[in-house]
C-alpha positions, 0 to 999 in steps of 0.5 A: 349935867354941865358941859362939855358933857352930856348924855350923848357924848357918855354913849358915844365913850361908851361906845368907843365912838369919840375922837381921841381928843374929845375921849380925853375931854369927857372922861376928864370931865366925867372924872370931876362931875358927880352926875356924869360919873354916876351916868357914865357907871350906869351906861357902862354896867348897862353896856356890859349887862347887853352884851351878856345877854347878846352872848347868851351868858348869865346876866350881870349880878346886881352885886354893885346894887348890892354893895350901895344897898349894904354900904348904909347899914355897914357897921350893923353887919360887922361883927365886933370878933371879925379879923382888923384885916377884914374889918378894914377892907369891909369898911373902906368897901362900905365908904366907897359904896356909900359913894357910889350910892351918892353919885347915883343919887346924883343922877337918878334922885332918890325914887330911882335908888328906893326902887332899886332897893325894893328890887333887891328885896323882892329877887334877895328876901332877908339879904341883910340880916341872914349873912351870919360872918363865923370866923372859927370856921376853917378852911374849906376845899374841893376839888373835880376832875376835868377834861383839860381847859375849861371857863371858870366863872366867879363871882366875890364881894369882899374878897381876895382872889388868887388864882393860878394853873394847876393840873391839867385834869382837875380844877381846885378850890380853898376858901378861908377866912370867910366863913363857908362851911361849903363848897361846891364845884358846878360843872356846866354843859358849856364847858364852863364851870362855876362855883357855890359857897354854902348854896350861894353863888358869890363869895362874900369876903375872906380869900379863895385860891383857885387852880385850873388846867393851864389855858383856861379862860377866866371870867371874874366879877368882884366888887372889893378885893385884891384879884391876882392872877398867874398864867398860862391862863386862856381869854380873861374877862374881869369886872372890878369895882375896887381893888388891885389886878395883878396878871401875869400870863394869859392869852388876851385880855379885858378889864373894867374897874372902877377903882384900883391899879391894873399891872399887867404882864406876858399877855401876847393877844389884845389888852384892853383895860379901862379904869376910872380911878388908877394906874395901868402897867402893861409889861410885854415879853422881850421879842413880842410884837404887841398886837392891840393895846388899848389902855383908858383911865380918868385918873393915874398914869398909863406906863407900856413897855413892849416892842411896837412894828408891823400889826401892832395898835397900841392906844393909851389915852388918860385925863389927868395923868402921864403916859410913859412908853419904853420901846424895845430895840427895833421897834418901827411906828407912827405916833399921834399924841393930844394934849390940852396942856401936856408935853412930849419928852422924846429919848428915844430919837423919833422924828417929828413931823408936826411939833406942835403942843396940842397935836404932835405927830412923829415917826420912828423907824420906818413907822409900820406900826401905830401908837395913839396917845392923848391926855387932857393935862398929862406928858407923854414921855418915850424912851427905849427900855 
């Protein structure tokens, strides 16, 4: 790998150990080298996979193998009847698989990618060749009674989640356009629930609309696929590889993808949203005090809207694209912004104590709360909302 970069550094970013300015530096760079991309993909599913284990959870699917082992013979799997909808998403996750698999490559060379492959074969036999797409298949639903607020646990490939509070004691699905003949609702002794389509735990493709007892928590991974998500929902943990996120009312949350834009709203507890390639849109309910923001992307631009005073931290930190704040009346901080080659433009009337360009600090109000911004090459731009 070239500098700046290297393996330390990415551990570090993992980690959330490096310095606001040195976070911009490597995730700029991460974002335009190939090898350090496909390290920085590693650590974190790595990371992620630790911490699982660390909780006791179920390990992290080796869904994104999955998809880089699929993304080769894509077009040998679509059958010429399949919807032009679902052609299309298939593909465009076939394209961006098969992009993954290069950045991997990249780093870990062709041996590491063939031993993945036979992982994959020995855990998943005929994986490939047993997926059999049958677009006359209808709809299917079930449904289970609970006793109130639960974990809902899923798990997709290419497919469009929709999910929203239903009642209170039952938890609803409906597949469609997928082609699963069946499925099945799994309760767990944990309080958690999760989900079979035709004996298998993940959803392939097509669309699954779920409803579940407000101020449940959600735990999602999807590889491809628009995730949309209404409130009021408890803690969301989501891990996505590409695809829109769309929340709307949820206790906290924690979102990772790879590719795709996070608009977030009404979210009174933490936010902390990292994405590689994307734009983040947090909205905050009028008269909310935000309490933790943390908001990262490589590429896209980072936009907040919100009230920050006493308790609130909010940290917004991007390569390549702008930082946009809209701060309600009232609102009383202290911000730091770094920048390589950005500008700060200020209508909101803060007062600047150090105006200089690479490391701007300023005040407003009486500055109880803390707002932290840096960006490689982006402006940051504060007005009132």
């Amino acid at each position: 790998m070239r500098p700046p970069c290297n393996v330390e550094d990415l551990e570090a970013l993992v980690r959330g150990e490096l310095p606001p300015t040195r976070t911009v530096e490597v995730t700029a760079h991460a974002a335009s080298c190939p090898e350090c991309k496909g390290e920085l993909l590693w650590l974190r599913t790595e990371a992620d996979l630790v911490t699982r284990r660390a909780q006791a959870q179920q390990a992290l699917s080796p869904m994104i193998w999955e998809a880089v082992e699929r993304a080769i013979e894509m077009p040998l799997l679509m059958p010429r009847r399949l919807p032009r909808h679902v052609l299309t998403r298939s593909l465009s996750w076939g394209l961006a698989a098969a992009a993954l698999a290069l950045a991997v490559v990249g780093t870990y060379g062709v041996t590491h990618i063939t031993g993945l492959k036979q992982g994959l074969h020995n855990a998943l036999p005929g994986l490939r060749f047993n997926i059999q797409f049958d677009d006359d298949a209808p709809p299917v639903a079930t449904s289970i009674p609970v006793k109130g607020p639960l974990l809902f646990r899923l798990e997709t490939l290419a497919a469009d989640v929709h999910l929203m509070p239903g009642q209170a004691d039952r938890v609803q699905v409906r597949v469609s356009e997928s082609g699963a003949r069946q499925v099945r609702l799994l309760p767990r002794d944990d309080n958690r629930m999760e989900v079979e389509f035709d004996g298998e735990p993940r959803l392939s493709r097509g669309r699954i609309e779920v409803e579940l007892p407000p101020g449940s928590g959600v735990d999602l991974t999807s590889t491809s696929g628009d995730v949309t998500l209404g409130g009021p929902l408890g803690k969301v943990n989501l891990h996505t590889t590409s695809g829109e996120v769309k929340l709307a009312g949820a206790a906290s949350l924690e979102a990772h993808s790879t590719s795709g834009d996070v608009s977030v709203n009404n979210v009174p507890g933490d936010v902390e949203v990292a994405t590689l390639s994307g734009e983040i849109e947090v909205n905050e309910p009028k008269g909310l005090l935000a309490p933790r923001r943390s908001l990262t992307t490589a590429s896209g631009d980072v936009s907040w809207k919100g009230a920050c005073a006493s308790g609130c931290q909010m940290h917004a930190l991007t390569a390549s694209g702008d930082i946009h704040l809209a701060l309600d009346p009232g609102s009383s901080f202290a911000l730091t912004y770094a920048s390589a080659s950005g500008e700060l433009h200020d209508t909101l009337g803060m007062t600047l104590r150090t105006p200089d360009q690479a490391h701007t600090e300023a005040t407003y109000g009486d500055g109880r709360g803390s707002i932290t911004c840096a960006s490689a090459s982006g402006d940051l731009r504060v007005g009132p909302r």
